[in-house]
C-alpha positions in Angstrom: 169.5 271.3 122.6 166.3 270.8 119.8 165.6 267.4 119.3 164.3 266.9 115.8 160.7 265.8 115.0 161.8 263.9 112.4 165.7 262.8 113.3 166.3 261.2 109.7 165.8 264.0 107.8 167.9 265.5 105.5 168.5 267.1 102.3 166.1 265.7 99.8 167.4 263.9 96.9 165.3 266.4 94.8 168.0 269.6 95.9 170.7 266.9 95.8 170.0 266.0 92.3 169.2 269.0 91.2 172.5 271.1 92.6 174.4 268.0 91.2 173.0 269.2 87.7 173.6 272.4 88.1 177.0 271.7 89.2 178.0 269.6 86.2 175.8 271.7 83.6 173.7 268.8 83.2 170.2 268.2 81.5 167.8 268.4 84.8 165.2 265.7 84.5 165.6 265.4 87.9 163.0 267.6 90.0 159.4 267.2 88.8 159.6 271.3 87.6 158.7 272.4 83.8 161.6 274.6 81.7 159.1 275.9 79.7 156.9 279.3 80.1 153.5 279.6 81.4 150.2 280.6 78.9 151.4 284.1 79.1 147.6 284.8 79.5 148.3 284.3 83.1 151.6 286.2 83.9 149.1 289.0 82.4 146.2 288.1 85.1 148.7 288.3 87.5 149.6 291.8 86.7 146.4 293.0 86.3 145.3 292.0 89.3 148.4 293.7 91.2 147.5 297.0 88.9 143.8 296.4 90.4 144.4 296.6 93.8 144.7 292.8 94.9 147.5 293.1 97.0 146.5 293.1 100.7 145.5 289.5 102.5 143.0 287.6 101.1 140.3 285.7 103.8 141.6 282.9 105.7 140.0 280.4 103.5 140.9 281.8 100.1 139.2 284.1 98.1 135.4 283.2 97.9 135.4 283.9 94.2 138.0 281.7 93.9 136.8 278.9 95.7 133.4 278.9 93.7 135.4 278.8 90.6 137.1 275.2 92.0 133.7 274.1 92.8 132.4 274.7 89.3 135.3 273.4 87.8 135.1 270.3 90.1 131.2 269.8 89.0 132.3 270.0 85.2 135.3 267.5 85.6 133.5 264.9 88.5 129.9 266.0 88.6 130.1 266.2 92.3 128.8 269.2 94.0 131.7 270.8 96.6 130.3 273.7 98.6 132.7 276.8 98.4 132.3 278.8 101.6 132.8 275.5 103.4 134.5 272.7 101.9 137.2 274.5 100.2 140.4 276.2 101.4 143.4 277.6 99.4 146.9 276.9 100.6 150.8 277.9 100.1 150.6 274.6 98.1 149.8 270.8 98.0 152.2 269.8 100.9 151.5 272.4 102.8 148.0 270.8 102.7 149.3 267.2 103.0 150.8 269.0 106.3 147.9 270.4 107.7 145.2 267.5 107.4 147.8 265.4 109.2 148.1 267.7 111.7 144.4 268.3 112.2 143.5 264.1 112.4 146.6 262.6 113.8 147.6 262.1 117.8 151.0 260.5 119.4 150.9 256.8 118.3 148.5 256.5 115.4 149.4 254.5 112.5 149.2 256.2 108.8 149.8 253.5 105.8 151.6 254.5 103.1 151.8 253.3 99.8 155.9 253.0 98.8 157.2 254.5 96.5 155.7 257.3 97.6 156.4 261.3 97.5 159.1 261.6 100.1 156.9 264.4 102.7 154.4 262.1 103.4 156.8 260.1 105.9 158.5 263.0 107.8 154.7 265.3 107.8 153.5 261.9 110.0 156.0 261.8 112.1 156.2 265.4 112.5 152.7 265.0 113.4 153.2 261.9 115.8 152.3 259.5 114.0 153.9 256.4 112.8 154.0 255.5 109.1 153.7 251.7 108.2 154.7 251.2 104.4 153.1 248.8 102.0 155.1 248.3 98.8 153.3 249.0 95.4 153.5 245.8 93.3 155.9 247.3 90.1 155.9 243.8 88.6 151.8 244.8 87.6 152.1 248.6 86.7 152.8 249.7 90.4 149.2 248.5 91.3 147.9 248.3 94.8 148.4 245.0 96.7 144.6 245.2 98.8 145.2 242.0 100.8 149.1 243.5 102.4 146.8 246.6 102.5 144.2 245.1 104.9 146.7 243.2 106.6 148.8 245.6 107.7 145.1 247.7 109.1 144.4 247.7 113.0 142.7 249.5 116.0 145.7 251.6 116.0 145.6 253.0 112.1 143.9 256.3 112.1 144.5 257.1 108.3 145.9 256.3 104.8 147.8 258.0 102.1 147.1 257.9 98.8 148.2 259.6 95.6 146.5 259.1 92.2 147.7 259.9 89.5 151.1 258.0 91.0 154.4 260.3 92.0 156.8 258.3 91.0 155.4 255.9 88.5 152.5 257.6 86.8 149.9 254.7 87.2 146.4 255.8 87.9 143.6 254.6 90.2 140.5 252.4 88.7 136.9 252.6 90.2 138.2 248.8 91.8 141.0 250.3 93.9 138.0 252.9 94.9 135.9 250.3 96.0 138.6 248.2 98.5 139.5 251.4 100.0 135.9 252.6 101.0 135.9 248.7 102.2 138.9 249.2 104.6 137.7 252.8 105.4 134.6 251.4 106.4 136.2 248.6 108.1 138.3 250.5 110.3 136.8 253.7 110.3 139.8 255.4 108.9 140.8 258.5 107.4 141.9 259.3 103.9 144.3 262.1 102.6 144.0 261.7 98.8 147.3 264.0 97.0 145.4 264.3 93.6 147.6 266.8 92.3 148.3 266.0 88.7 144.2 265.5 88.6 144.8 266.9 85.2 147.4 265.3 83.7 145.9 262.1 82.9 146.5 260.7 79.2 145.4 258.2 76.4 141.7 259.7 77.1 140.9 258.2 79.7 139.1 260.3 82.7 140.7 261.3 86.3 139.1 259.4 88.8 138.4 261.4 91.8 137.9 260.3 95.1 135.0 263.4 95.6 132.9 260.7 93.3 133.1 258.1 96.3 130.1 259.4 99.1 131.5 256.7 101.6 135.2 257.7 101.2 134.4 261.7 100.5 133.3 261.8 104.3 136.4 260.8 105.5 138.6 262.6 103.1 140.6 265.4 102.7 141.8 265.4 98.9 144.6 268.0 98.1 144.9 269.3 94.5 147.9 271.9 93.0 147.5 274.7 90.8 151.6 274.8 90.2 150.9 271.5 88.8 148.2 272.0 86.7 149.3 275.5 85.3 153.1 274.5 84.9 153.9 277.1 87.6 155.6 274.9 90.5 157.2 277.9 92.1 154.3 279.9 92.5 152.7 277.5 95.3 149.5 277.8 95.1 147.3 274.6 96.1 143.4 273.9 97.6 142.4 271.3 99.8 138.9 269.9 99.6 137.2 268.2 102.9 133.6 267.9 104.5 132.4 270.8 106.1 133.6 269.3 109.9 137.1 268.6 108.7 137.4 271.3 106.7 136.4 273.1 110.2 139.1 271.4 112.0 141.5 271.9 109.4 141.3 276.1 109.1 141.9 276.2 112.5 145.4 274.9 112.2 145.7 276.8 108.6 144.6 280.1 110.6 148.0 280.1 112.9 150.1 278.5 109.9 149.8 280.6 106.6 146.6 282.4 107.5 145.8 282.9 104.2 147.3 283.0 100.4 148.9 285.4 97.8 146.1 287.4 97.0 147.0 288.4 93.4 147.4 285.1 92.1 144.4 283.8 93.4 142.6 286.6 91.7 144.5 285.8 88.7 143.5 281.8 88.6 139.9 282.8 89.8 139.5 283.9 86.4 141.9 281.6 84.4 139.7 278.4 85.5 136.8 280.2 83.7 138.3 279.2 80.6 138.3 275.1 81.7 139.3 274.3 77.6 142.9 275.9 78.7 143.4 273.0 81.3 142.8 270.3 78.4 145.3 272.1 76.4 147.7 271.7 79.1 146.9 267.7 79.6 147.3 267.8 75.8 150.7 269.5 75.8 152.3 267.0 78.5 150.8 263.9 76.6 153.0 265.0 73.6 155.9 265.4 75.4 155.5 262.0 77.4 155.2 260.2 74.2 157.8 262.4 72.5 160.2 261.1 75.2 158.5 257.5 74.8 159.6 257.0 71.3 162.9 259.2 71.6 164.1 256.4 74.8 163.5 253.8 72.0 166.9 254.0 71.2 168.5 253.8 73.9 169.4 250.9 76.0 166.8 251.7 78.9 163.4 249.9 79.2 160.3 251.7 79.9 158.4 248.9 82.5 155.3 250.6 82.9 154.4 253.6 80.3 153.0 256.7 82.7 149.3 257.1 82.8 149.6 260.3 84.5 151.7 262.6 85.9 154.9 264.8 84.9 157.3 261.4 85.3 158.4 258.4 83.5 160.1 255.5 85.2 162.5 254.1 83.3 164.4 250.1 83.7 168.6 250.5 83.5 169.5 246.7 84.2 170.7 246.7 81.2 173.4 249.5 81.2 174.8 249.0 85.0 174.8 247.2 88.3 175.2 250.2 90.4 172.3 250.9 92.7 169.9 253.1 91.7 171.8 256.3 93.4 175.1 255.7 92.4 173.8 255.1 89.0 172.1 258.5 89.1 174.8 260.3 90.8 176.9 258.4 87.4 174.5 259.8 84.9 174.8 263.2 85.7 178.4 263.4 86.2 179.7 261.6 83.4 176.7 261.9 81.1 175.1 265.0 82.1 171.6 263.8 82.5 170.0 264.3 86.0 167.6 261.8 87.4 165.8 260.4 90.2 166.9 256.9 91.9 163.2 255.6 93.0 164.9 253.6 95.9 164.1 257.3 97.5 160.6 256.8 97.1 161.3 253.9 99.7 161.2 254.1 103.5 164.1 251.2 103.2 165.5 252.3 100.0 164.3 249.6 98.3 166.3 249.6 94.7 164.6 248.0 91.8 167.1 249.5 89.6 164.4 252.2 88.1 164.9 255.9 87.9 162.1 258.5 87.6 162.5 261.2 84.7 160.8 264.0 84.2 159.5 264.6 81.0 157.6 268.1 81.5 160.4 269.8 79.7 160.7 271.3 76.5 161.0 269.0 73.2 164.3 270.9 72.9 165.6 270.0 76.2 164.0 265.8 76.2 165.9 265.3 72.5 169.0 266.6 73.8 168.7 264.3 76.5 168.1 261.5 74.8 171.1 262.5 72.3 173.0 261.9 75.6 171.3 258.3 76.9 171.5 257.3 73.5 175.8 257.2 74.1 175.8 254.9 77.1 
């Protein structure tokens, strides 16, 4: 008999919302995925570089050309300087990455905090790991900010790292150079590690810049920072991902990697390698989501939910249905769907306890077609 690493785990509510719209034919703004197609100048790098010859494994670390592209494009958009051949590695995507630098810092017993709601593998990936999450609640009453002083207080010998994710999955709020500052403080203090999930880096709206943590000297030493290219290319399926870390952790992290995926579709790599060339295509792509955020912004004007927080960043926008029903946050989205036919996300399941604030999480990366028929829909109840 198997016991399982992480005995709580199930089906995610992301393939239980989903299959629930599919099943009813409703509108899925469910699962953080775009309906829309990709610039079609990539689906044509792609095939040129299978034509080419790209088509065998790639190194372990990525493909070198590849990695120097991230590290110019990392310069241009931080103006830090990230060494390719030994601070960058390519993975099967961002969780995969989350994954692995758990996996490479943690050991039976250490503490990890996590900032709740939060994306619902960092949990199970510590205690598949053997660690032992401890959850700090996000203060939603002030834009989902981060409470420092539960923070600290919750820090001991025992905490060997914390998670953070900027901009926010599920609320959209973004980091400030304070929030920066008190985490380099407990780093410091406790001599902790940080995984920083940054992958809507480029999704960031009202013109205001991402904030890396690679701009931080005193937290990049401790850090690994793990970014998405099915994010920021609006190709989730393709999982593609890069995780950036000093040159020791980055050390310690390829040699779990090596015995994991070994290495990464080749073709797409090739592909992106020279997509990123052109860096004006990923502001286009910021721009694109930005309009669709606030078409769905002025479009949920008229209906009877209220927008609490408006998303900074991100693909999602939480939304506020007091006002429409007393059913916890699942039932109400399990409701939605069936009798509505608009899929969402409860963010009670961005909660270790299932806290329910009586918000759900939609997804606005979608086509303008597919949000106003939506709203046509909430606009009923």
């Amino acid at each position: 008999m198997i016991t399982p690493r992480y005995p709580s785990a199930g089906t995610t509510i992301f393939t239980v919302m989903s299959a629930l719209a599919q099943e009813h034919k409703a509108i899925n703004l469910s699962q953080g995925f775009p309906d829309f197609a990709i610039d079609p100048e990539w689906e044509s790098l792609v095939s040129a570089a299978i034509r080419e010859g790209y088509n065998q494994y790639a190194p372990m670390a990525g493909l070198l050309l590849l990695r120097q592209a991230i590290s110019h494009k990392i310069q241009a958009f931080q103006d830090v300087a990230v060494d390719a051949e030994t601070e960058i590695t390519i993975t099967p995507g961002a969780t995969y990455g989350i994954y692995t630098a758990l996996t490479t810092i943690l050991e039976p017993g250490d503490e990890v905090i996590v900032l709740e709601p939060a994306y619902d593998s960092y949990i199970p990936n510590i205690y598949m790991s053997g660690g032992r999450p401890v959850c700090i609640a996000l203060d939603e009453q002030n834009g989902f900010a981060v409470n420092w002083e539960k923070v600290f207080a919750a820090a001991n010998t025992r905490t060997k790292a914390i998670i953070i994710n900027n901009p926010h999955n599920p609320s959209g709020a973004v980091w400030a150079v304070d929030d920066y500052q008190n985490l380099q403080r407990l780093v410091q203090q406790y001599n902790l590690f940080v995984i920083a999930d940054e992958v809507y880096e480029h999704l960031v709206y009202d013109n205001n810049p991402h904030i890396s943590l690679l701009r931080f000297p005193g937290l990049r030493s401790r850090s690994f920072v793990i970014f998405s290219f099915g994010k920021t290319l609006h190709a989730t399926g393709w999982k593609l991902g890069y995780v950036v870390a000093p040159e020791p952790l980055t050390a310690a992290f390829r040699q779990i990697h090596q015995y994991l995926a070994f290495s990464v579709n080749t073709p797409m790599q090739q592909a992106i390698t020279t997509y990123l060339l052109q860096q004006q295509k990923l502001e286009e792509g910021r721009a694109l989501l930005e309009q669709k955020r606030n078409f769905f912004l002025e479009g949920m004007k008229g209906t009877r939910f209220v927008c609490p927080y408006v998303a900074r960043g991100s693909y999602f926008q939480v939304m506020d249905y007091s006002g429409i029903s007393e059913l916890p946050d699942k039932e109400f989205a399990i409701w939605l769907t069936r009798q509505h036919g608009v899929a969402v996300i409860p963010v009670s399941s961005f909660y270790s306890g299932g806290s329910d604030h009586k918000l759900v999480r939609f997804c606005f990366a979608k086509r303008q077609e597919t949000l106003q028929l939506a709203i046509d829909k909430l606009m009923t109840l």
